[in-house]
Backbone as CSV, one residue per row, in Angstrom:
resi,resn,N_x,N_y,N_z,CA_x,CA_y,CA_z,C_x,C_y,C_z
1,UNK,0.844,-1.165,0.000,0.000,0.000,0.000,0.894,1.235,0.000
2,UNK,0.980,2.300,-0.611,1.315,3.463,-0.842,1.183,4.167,0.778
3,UNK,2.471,4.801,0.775,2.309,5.300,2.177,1.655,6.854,1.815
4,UNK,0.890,7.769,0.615,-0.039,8.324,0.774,-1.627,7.872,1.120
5,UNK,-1.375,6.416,1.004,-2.961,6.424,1.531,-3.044,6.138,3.008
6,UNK,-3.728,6.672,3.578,-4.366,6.781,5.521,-5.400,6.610,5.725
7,UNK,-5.950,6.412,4.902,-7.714,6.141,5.160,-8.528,5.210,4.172
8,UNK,-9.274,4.385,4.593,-10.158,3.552,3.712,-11.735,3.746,3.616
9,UNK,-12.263,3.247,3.036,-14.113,3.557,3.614,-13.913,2.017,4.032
10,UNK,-14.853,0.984,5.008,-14.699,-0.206,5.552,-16.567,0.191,5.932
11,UNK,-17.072,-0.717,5.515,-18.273,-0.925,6.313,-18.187,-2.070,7.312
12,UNK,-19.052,-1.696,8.341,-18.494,-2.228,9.928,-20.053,-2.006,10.542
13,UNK,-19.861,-3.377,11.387,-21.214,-3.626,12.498,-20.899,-2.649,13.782
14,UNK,-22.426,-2.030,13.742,-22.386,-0.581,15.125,-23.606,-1.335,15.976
15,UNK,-22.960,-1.182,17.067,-23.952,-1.293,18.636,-24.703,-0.518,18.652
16,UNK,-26.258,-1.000,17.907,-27.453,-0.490,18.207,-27.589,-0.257,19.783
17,UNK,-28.377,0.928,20.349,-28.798,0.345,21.798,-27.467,1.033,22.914
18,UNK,-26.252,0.464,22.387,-24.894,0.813,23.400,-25.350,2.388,23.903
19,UNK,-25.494,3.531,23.130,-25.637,4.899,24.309,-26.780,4.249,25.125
20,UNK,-27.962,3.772,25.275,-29.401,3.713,26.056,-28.295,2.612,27.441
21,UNK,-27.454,1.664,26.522,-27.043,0.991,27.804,-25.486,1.524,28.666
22,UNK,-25.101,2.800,27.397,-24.276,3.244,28.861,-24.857,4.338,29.690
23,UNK,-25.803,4.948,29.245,-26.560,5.924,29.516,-27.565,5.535,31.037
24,UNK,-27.770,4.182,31.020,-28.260,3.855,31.953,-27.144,3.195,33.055
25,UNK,-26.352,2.239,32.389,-24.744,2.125,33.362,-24.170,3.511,33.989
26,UNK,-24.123,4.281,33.483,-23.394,5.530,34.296,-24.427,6.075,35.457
27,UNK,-25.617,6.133,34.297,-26.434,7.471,35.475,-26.628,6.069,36.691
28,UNK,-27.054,4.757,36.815,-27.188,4.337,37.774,-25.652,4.504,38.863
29,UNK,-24.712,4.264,38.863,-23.455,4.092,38.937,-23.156,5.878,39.832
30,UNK,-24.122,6.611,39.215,-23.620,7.989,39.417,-22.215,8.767,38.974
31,UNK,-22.281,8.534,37.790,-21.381,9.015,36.977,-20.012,8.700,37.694
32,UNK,-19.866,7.593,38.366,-18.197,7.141,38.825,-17.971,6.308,38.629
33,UNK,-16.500,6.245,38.563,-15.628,5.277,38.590,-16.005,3.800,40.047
34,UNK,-16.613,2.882,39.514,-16.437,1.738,40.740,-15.530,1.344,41.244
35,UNK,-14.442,1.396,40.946,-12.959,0.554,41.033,-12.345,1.707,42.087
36,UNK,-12.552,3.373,41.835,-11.579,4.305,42.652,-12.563,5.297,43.052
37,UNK,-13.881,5.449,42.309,-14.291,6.570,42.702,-14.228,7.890,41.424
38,UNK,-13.256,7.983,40.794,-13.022,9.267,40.142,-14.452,9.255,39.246
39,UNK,-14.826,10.715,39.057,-15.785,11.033,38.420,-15.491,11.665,36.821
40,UNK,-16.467,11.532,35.837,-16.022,12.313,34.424,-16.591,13.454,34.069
41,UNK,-16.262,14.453,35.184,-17.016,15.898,35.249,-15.654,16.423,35.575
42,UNK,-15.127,17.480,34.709,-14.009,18.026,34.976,-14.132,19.376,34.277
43,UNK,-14.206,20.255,35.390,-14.636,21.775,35.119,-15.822,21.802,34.272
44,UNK,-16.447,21.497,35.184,-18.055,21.359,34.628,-18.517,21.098,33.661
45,UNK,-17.652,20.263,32.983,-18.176,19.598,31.429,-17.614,18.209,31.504
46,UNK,-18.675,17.281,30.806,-18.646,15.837,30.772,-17.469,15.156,29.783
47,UNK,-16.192,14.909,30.542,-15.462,14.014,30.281,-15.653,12.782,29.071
48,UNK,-16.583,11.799,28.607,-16.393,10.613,28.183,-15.969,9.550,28.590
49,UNK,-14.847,9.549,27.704,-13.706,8.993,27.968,-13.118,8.811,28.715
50,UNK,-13.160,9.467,30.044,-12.182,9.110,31.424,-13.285,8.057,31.631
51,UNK,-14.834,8.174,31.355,-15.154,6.679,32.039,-16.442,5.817,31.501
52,UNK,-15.515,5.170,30.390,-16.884,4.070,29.980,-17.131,3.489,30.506
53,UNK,-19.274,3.044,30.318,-19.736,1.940,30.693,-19.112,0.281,29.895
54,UNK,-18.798,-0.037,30.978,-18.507,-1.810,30.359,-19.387,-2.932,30.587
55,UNK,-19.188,-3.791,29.648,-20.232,-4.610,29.997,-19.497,-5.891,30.789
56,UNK,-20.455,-6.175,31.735,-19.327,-7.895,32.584,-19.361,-8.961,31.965
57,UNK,-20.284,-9.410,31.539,-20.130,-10.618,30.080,-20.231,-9.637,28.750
58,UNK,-19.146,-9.689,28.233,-18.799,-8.812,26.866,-19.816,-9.211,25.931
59,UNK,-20.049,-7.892,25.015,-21.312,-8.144,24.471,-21.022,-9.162,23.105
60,UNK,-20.187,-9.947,22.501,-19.687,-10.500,21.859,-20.393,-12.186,22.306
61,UNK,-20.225,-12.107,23.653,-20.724,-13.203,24.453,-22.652,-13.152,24.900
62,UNK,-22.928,-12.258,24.271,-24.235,-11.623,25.005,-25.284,-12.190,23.874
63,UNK,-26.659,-12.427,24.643,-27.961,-12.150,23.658,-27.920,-10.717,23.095
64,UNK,-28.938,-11.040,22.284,-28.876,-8.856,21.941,-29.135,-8.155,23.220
65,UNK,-30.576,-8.712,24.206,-31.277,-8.173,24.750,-30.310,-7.944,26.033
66,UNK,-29.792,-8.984,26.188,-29.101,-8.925,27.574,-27.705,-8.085,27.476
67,UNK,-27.593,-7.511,25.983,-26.176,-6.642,26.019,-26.674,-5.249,26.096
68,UNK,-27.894,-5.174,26.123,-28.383,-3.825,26.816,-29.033,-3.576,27.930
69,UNK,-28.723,-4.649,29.297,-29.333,-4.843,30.818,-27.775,-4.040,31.421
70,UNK,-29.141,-3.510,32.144,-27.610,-2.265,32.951,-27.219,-3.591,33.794
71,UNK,-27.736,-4.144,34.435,-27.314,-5.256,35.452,-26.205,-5.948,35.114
72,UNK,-25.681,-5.901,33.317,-24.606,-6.392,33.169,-23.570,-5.334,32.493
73,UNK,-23.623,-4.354,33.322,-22.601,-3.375,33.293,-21.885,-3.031,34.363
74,UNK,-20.754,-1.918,34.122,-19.973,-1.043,35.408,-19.823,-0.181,34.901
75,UNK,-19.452,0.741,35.399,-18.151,1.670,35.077,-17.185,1.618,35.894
76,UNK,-15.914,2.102,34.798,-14.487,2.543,35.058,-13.721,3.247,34.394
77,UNK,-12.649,3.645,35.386,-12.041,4.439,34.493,-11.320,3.956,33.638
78,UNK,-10.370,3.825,32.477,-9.558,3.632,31.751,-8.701,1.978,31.838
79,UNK,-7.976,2.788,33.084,-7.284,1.467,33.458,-7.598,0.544,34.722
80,UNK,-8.636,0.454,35.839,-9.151,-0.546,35.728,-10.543,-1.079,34.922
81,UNK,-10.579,-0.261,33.855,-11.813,-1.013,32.595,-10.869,-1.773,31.850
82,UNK,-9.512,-1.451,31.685,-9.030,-2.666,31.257,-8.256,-4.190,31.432
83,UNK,-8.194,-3.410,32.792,-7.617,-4.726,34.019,-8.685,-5.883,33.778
84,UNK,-9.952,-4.929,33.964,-10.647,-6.133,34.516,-11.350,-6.742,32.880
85,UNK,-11.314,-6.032,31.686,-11.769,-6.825,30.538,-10.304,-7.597,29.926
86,UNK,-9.274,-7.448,30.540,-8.666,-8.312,30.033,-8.063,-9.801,31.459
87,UNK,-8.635,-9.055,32.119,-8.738,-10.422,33.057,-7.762,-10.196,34.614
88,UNK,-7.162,-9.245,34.685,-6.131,-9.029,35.517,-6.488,-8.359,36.806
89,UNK,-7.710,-7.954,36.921,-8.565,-8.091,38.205,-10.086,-8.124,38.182
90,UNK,-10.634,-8.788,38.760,-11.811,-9.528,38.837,-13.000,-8.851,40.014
91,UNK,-14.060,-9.111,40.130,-15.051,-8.729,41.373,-15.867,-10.199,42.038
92,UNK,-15.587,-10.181,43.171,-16.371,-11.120,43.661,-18.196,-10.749,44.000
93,UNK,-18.368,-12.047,44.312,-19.902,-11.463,44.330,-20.178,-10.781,45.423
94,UNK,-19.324,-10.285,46.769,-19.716,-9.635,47.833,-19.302,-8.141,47.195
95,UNK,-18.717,-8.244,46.331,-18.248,-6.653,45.357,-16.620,-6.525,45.796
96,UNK,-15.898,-7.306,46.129,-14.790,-7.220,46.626,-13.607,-7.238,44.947
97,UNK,-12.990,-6.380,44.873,-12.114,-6.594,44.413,-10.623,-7.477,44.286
98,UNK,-10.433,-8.699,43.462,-9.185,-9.568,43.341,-8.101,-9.452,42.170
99,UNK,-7.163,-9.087,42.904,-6.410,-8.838,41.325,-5.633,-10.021,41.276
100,UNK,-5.182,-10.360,40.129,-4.651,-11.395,39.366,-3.134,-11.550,40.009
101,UNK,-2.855,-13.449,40.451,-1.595,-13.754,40.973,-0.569,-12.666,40.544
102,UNK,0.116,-12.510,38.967,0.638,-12.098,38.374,1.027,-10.491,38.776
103,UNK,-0.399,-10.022,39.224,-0.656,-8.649,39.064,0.182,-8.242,40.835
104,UNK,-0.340,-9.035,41.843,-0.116,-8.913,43.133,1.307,-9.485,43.105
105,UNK,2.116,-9.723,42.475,3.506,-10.272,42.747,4.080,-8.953,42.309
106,UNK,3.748,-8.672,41.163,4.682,-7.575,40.115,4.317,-6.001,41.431
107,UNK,3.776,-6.035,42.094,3.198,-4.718,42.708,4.163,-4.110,43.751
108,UNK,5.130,-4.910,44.212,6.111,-4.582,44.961,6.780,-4.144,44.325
109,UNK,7.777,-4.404,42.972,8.792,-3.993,42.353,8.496,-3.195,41.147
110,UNK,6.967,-2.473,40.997,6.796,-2.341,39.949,6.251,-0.891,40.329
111,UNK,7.177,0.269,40.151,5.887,1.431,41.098,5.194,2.238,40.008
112,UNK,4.908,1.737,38.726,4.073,2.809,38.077,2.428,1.947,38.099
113,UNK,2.986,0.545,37.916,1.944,-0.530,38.578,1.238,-0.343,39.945
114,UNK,2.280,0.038,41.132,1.910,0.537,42.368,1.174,1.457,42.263
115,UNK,1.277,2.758,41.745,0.610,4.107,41.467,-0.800,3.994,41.078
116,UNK,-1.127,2.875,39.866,-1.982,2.592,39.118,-3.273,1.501,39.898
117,UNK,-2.650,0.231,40.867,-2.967,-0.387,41.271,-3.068,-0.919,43.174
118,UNK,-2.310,0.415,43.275,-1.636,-0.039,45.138,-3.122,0.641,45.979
119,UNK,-2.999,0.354,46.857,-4.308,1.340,47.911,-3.963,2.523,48.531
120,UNK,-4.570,2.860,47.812,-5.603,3.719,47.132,-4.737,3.558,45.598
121,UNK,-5.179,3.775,44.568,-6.426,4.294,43.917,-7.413,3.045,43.936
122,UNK,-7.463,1.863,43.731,-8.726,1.396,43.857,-9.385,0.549,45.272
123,UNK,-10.093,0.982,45.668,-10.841,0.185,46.780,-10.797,-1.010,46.876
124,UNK,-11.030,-1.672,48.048,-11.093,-3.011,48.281,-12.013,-3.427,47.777
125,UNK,-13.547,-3.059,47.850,-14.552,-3.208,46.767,-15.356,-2.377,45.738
126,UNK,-16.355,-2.945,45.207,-16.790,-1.598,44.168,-17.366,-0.784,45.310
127,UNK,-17.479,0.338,44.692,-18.126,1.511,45.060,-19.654,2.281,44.351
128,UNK,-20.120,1.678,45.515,-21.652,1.675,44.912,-22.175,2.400,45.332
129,UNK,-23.350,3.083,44.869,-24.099,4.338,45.148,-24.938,3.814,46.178
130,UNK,-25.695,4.372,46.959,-26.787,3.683,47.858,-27.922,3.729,47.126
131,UNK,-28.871,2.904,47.292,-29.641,2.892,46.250,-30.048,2.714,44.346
132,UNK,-28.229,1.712,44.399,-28.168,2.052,42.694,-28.507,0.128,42.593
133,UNK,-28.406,-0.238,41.413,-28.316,-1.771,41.119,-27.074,-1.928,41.125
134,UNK,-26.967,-3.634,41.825,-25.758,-4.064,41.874,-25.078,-4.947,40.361
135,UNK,-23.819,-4.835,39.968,-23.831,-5.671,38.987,-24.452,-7.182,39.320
136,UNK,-24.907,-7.695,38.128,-25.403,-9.058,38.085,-24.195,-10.116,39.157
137,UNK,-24.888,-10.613,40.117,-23.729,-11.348,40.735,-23.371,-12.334,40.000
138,UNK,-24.048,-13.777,39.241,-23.918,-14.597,38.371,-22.873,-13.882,37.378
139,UNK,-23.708,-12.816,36.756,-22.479,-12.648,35.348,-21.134,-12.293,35.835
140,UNK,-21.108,-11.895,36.995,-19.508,-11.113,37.376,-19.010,-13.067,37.868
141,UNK,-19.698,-13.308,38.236,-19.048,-15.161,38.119,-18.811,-15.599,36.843
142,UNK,-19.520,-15.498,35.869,-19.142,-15.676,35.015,-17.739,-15.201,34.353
143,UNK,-17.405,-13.644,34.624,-16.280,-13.180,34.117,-15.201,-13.689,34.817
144,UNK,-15.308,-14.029,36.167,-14.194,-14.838,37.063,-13.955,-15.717,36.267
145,UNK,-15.014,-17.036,36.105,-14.714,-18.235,35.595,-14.398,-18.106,33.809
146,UNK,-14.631,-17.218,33.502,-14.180,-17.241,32.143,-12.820,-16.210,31.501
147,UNK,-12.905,-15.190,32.595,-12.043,-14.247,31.578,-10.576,-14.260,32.691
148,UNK,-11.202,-14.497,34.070,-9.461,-13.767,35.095,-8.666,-14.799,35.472
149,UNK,-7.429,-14.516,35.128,-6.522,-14.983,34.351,-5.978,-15.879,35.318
150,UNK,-6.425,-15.221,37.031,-5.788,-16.341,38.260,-6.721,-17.467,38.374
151,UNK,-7.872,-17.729,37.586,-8.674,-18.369,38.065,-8.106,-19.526,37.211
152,UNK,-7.685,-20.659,38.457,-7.194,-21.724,37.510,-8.916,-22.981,36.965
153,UNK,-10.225,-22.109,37.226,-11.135,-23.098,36.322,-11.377,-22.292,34.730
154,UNK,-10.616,-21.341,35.040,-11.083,-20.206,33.537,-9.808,-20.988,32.777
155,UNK,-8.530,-21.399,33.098,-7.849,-22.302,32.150,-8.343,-23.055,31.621
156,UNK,-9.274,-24.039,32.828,-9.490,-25.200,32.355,-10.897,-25.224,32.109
157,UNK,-11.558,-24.501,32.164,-13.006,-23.844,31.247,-13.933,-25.421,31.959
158,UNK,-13.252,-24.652,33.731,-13.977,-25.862,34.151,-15.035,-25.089,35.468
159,UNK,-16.426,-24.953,35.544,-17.209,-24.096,36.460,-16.624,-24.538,38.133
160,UNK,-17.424,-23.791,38.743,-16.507,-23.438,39.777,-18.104,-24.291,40.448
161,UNK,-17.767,-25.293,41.694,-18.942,-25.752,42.576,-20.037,-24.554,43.121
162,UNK,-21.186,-24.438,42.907,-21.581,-23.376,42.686,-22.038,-22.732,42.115
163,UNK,-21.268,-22.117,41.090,-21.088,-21.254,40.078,-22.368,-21.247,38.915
164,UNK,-23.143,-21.028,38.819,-24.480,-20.329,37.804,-23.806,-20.029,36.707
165,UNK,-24.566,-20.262,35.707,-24.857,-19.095,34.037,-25.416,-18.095,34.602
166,UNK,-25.045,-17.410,33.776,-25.871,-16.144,34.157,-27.085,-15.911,33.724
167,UNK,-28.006,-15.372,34.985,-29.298,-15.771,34.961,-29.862,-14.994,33.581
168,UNK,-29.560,-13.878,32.585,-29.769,-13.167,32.274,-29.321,-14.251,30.916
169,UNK,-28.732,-14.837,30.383,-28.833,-15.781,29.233,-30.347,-16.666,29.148
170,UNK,-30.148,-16.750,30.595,-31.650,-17.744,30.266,-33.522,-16.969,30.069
171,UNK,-33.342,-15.416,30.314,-34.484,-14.486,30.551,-34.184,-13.928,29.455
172,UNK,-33.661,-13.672,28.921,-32.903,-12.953,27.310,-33.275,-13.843,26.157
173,UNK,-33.177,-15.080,26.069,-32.909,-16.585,25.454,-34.514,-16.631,25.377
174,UNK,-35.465,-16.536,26.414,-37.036,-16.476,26.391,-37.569,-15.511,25.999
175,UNK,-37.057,-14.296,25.673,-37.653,-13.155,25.089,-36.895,-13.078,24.003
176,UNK,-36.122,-13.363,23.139,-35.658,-13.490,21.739,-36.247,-14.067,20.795
């Protein structure tokens, strides 16, 4: 390819629905960060980008219907939205935050990791509004057992004693 060309036209699949479901992930959430708290209001105008809604079973993995249930959302900021979609810290179902073997070894010798990951900035658990919905407890099991990376049944794509589908495949699955 010619290094004058930089741009292509590409037609590409768009998330019908995604603003209605971050729109409802944030405002429940109260426009913060779960993981630290930080908010995306900075000098009185709305940020974005410091904090997308995510979804806890990725919508790739989702019914249609159930990739627009706030119940299977959060917010975060930046970098733990990507800790935890790429697997390197996780939420239990009491809302407790676990970060990944890997992640808790490297944290001593690692201080931009420390900065990013040490206590404070993120809480021991999420940080929930009073009165807001909690993420889906099932689906955040689900992301344990499937996506975080310490979980030695997510190697072996083996469920955990316990451990549910998420109830929201099977109520999604009946209305499709």
């Amino acid at each position: 390819m010619p290094v004058e060309i930089t741009q292509r036209l590409l037609t590409s699949t768009v998330r019908i629905g995604q603003h209605r479901f971050a729109k409802a992930v944030l405002t429940g959430h109260g426009n913060r960060c779960m993981f630290c708290g930080m908010g995306s209001v900075i000098g009185g105008r709305r940020r974005p980008r410091l904090l997308p809604a995510s979804h806890v079973k990725p919508w790739r993995e989702s019914a249609s219907k159930e990739r627009l249930e706030h119940l299977n959302g959060l917010t975060a900021c930046p970098t733990p939205d990507v800790a935890f979609d790429t697997g390197v810290l996780t939420v239990s179902e009491d809302l407790s935050i676990t970060y990944a073997t890997d992640l808790e070894h490297a944290l001593p010798s690692d201080e931009p990791l420390r900065r990013a990951f040490g206590k404070p900035p993120p809480a021991d658990r999420l940080i929930h509004p009073a009165g807001a919905d909690r993420p889906d407890t099932a689906c955040l099991g689900w992301r344990r057992t499937q996506v975080f990376v310490s979980s030695p049944t997510a190697a072996e794509g083996v469920r955990r004693p316990g451990e549910e589908d998420c109830p929201l495949d099977a109520r999604f699955a009946q209305t499709v």
